[in-house]
Legacy VTK file of the C-alpha trace (Angstrom):
# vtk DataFile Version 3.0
C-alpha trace
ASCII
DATASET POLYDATA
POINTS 330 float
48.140 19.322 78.692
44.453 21.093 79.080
43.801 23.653 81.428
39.928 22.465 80.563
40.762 19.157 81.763
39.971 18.406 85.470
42.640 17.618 87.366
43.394 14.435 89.586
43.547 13.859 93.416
45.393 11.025 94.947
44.170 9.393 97.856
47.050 10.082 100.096
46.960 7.733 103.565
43.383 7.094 104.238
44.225 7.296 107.529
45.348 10.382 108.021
42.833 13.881 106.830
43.197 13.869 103.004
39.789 12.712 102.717
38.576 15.002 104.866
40.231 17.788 103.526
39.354 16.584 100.059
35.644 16.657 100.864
35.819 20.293 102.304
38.046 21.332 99.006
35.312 20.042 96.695
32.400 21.824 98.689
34.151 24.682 98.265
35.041 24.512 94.895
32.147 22.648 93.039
30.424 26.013 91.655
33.528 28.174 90.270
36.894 26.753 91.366
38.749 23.981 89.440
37.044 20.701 88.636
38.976 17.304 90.026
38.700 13.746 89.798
39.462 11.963 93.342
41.689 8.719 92.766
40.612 7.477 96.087
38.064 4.231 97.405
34.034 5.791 96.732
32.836 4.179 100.214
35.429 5.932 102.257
34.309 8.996 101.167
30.886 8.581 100.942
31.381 7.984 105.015
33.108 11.439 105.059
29.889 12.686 103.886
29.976 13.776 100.476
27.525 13.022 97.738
29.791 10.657 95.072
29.320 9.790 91.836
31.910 7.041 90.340
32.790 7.652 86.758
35.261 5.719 84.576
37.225 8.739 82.947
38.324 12.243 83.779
36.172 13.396 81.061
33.133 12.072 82.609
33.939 13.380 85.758
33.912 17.076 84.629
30.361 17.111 83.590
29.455 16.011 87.527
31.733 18.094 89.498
28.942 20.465 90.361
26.417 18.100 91.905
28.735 15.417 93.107
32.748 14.479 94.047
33.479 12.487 91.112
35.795 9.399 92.002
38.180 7.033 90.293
37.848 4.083 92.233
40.880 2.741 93.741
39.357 0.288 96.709
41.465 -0.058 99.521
42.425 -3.290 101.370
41.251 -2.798 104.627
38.835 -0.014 105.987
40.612 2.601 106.753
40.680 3.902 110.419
41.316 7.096 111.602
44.609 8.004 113.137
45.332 4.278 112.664
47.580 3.714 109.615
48.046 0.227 108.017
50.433 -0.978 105.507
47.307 -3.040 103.982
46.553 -0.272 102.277
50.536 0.898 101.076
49.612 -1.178 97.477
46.170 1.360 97.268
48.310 4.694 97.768
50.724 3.692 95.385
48.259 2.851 92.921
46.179 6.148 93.226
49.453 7.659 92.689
50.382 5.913 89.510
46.922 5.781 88.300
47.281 9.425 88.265
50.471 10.092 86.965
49.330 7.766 84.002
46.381 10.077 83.344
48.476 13.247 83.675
51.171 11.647 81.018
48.020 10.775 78.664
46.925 13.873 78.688
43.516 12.695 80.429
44.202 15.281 83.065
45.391 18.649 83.599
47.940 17.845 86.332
47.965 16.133 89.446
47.796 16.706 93.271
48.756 14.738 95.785
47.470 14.277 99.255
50.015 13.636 102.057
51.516 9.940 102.414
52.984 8.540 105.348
56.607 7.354 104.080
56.976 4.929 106.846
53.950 2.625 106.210
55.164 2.671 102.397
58.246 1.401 103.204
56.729 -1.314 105.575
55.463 -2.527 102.506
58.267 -2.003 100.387
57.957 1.223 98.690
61.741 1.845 97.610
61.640 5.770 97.003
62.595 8.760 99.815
59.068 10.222 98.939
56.324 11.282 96.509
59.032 13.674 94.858
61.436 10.711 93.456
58.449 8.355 92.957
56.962 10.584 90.736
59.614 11.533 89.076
60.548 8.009 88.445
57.588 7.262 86.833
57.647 10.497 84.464
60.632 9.367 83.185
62.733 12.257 84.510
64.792 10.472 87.807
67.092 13.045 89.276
65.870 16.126 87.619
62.625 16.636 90.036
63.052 20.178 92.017
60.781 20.299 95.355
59.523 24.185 95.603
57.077 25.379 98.624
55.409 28.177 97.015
52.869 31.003 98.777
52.036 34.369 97.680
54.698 36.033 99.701
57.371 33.679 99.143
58.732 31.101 96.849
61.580 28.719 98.161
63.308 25.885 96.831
65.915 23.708 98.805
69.017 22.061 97.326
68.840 18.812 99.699
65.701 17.775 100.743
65.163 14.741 103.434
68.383 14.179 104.856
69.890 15.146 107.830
71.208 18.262 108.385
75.194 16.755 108.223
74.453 14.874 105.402
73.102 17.972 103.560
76.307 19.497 104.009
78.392 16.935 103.469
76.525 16.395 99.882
76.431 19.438 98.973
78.089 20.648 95.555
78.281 23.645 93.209
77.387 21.452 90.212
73.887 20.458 92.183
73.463 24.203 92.927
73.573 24.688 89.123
71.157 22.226 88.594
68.535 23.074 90.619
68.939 27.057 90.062
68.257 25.765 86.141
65.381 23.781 86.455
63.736 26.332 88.882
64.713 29.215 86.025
63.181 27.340 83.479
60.133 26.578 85.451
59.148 29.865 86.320
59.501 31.132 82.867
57.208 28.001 81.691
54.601 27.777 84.602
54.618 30.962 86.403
54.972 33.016 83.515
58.374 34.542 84.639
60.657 36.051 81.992
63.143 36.961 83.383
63.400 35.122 86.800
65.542 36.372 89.641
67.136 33.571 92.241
68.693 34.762 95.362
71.161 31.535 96.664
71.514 31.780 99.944
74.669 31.502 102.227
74.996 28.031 103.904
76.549 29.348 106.950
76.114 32.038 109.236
76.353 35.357 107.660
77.125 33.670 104.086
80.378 32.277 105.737
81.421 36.050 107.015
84.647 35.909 104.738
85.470 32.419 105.522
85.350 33.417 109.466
82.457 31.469 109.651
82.788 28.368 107.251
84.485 27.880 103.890
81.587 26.840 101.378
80.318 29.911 100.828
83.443 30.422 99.331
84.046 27.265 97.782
80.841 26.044 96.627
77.751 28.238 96.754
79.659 31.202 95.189
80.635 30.106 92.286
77.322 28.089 91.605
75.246 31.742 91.343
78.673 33.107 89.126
78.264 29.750 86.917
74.271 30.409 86.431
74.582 34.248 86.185
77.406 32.752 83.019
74.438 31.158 81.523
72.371 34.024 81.686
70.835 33.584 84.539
69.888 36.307 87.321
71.354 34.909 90.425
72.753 36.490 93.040
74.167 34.967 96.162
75.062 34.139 98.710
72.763 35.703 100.737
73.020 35.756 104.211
70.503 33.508 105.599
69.165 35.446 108.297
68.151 38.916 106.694
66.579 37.192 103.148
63.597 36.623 103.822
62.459 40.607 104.998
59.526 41.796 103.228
62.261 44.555 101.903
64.628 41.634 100.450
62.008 39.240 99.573
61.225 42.051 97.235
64.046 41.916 95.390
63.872 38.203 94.259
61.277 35.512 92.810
62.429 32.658 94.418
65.119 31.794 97.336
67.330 28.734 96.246
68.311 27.440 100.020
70.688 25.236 100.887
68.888 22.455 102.983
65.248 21.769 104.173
64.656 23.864 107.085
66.266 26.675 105.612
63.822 27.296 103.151
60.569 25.899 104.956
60.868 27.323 108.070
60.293 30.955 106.793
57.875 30.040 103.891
55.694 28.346 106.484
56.291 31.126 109.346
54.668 33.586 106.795
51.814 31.148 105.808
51.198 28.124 106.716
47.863 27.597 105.273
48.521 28.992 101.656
51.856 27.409 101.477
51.925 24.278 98.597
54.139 22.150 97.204
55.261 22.419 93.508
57.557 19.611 91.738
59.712 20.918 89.307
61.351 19.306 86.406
58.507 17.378 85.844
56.721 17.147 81.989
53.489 17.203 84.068
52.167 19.594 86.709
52.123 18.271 90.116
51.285 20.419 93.664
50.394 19.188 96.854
49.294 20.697 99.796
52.150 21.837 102.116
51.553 19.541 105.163
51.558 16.048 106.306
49.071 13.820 106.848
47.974 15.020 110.855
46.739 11.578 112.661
46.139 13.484 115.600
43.028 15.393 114.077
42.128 12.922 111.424
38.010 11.811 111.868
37.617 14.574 114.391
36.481 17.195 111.588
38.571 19.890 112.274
40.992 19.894 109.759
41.371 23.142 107.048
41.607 22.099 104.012
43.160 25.538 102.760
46.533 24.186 101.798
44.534 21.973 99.696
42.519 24.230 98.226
45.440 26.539 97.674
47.087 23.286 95.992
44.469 22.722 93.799
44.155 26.564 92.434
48.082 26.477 91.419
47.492 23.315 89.270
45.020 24.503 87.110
46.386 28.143 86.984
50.106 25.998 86.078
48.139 23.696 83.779
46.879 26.850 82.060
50.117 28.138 81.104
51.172 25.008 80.086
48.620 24.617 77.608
49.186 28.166 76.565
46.107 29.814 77.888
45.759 32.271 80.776
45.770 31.252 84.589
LINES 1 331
330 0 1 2 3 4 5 6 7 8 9 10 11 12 13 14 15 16 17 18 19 20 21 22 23 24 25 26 27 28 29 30 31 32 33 34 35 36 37 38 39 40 41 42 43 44 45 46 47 48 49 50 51 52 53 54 55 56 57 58 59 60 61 62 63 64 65 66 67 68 69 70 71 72 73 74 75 76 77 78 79 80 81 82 83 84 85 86 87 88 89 90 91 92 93 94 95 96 97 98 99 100 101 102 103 104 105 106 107 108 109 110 111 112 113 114 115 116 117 118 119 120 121 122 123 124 125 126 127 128 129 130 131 132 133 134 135 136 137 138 139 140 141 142 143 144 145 146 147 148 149 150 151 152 153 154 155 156 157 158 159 160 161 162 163 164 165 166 167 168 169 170 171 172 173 174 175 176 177 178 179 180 181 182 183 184 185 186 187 188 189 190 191 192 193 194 195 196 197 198 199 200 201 202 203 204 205 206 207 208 209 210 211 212 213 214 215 216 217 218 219 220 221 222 223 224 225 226 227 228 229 230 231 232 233 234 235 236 237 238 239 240 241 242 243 244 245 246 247 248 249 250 251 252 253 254 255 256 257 258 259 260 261 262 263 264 265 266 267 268 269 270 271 272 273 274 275 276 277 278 279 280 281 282 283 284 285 286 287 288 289 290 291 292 293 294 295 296 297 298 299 300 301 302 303 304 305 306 307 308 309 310 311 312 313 314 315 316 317 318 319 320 321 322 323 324 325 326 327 328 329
């Protein structure tokens, strides 16, 4: 992996504001920031305004980035309509996807970054995975050992369960998945954030980290001895934390990344601090993959309004993660 090479953008749901937002990003970035290739249809973004230029490799596309939005072309099924998704199209956000993915395996491109999907209207047409997350790492080769972080300047965060409900997170919850996840995240912040010595603060599951078993009994039972079985491997873990006084600036000082127990445990504070510069980092991946830290906002799509900072923020953590990859500087 390059930190030269440009990196690619995935089309996301054409009906929702990743074009938009992808148009904005390049504007902004064409003289200085990171080059990209868009895996996306060339006409639907030529209606969004931006001057295109369709090449036939990443390598092309880095000697046009300045003048033009190179593109990939991955033509979609049906026009796409703003605010109006339609499963037509499912087979052309799959395929920007794995397009890619191939390119980032091949070494064609830096990393990638995705645009937002709309899960339902993938499963409509049969898309079998929860989300990007499992597709992805499905077709890396790596199923089971993909890590979802949201990542901002203040605040790292990675959650144990992801897109279940809140009873099934608890009910699947298990020290030996704690371990797993508190590895991979280790190991990925000494390899792509350039982290020696990373520090992990688990938090508590219940109340109060379970107030002595007053309050609940995994604390106890399961989240305690995961941090004593990673702090055995040599790990700096602590935990658990009590939920509700972690993430102070005083005690977010004190750790690189929060290892939460369940979604809205760790996204509810990462986007409360910022919800523009928040992204999306998989981890446990053998390529680099960030996305922007938001869905894919029918309500505003085609009415121009839509900040494409999260993007943009997206974009800048590839190539600086593609950079240490390759063993260069960020």
């Amino acid at each position: 992996m390059n930190s030269a090479l440009p990196l690619g953008v995935t089309m996301g749901d054409p009906a929702g504001i990743g074009g938009e937002i992808l148009v904005r990003a390049w504007r902004a970035l064409r003289a200085d920031g990171p080059r990209f290739v868009a895996l996306d249809d060339p006409e639907r973004l030529a209606r969004l305004g931006a001057p295109i230029e369709v090449v036939g490799s990443p390598e092309q596309a880095a000697t046009v980035f300045e003048r033009a939005l190179p593109v990939l072309p991955v033509p979609l099924a049906v026009p796409a309509r703003p605010g109006q998704p339609d499963a037509a199209n499912a087979s052309a956000i799959v395929a920007s996807i794995q397009r890619a993915t191939t390119l980032a395996m091949r070494g064609e491109v830096g990393g990638i970054v995705t645009n937002p999907i709309n899960k339902a209207v993938l499963y409509a047409a049969g898309f079998r995975h929860p989300g990007h997350t499992e597709f992805l790492a499905e077709l890396t080769g790596v199923p089971g050992q993909e890590v979802m972080m949201l990542a901002c300047p203040a605040l790292r965060v990675v959650p144990v369960t992801i897109h279940v409900s809140l009873r099934d997170a608890i009910a699947g919850l298990t020290m030996e998945r704690i371990v797993d996840v508190g590895r991979i995240t280790a190991a990925a912040l000494r390899q792509d954030f350039g982290i020696a010595a990373p520090r992990l603060a688990v938090a508590g599951l219940n109340p109060h980290a379970g107030e002595g078993g007053a309050l609940g009994s995994e604390d106890a039972a399961i989240v305690a001895p995961a941090a004593a079985a990673l702090r055995a491997e040599g790990i700096d873990a602590g935990g658990p934390w009590p939920p509700d006084t972690m993430f102070t600036e005083a005690a977010r000082a004190r750790y690189d990344v929060a290892v939460c127990m369940y979604h809205d445990q760790a996204l509810i504070p990462l986007k409360t601090l910022d919800r523009d510069g928040g992204v999306n980092v998989t981890l446990g991946l053998p390529i680099v993959r960030t996305s922007p830290d938001h869905g894919t906002a029918y309500d505003i799509a085609g009415k121009g309004i839509a900040s494409p900072a999260s993007l943009i923020a997206a974009l800048r953590l590839a190539a600086e993660l593609a950079a240490r990859r390759s063993g260069g500087s960020p």
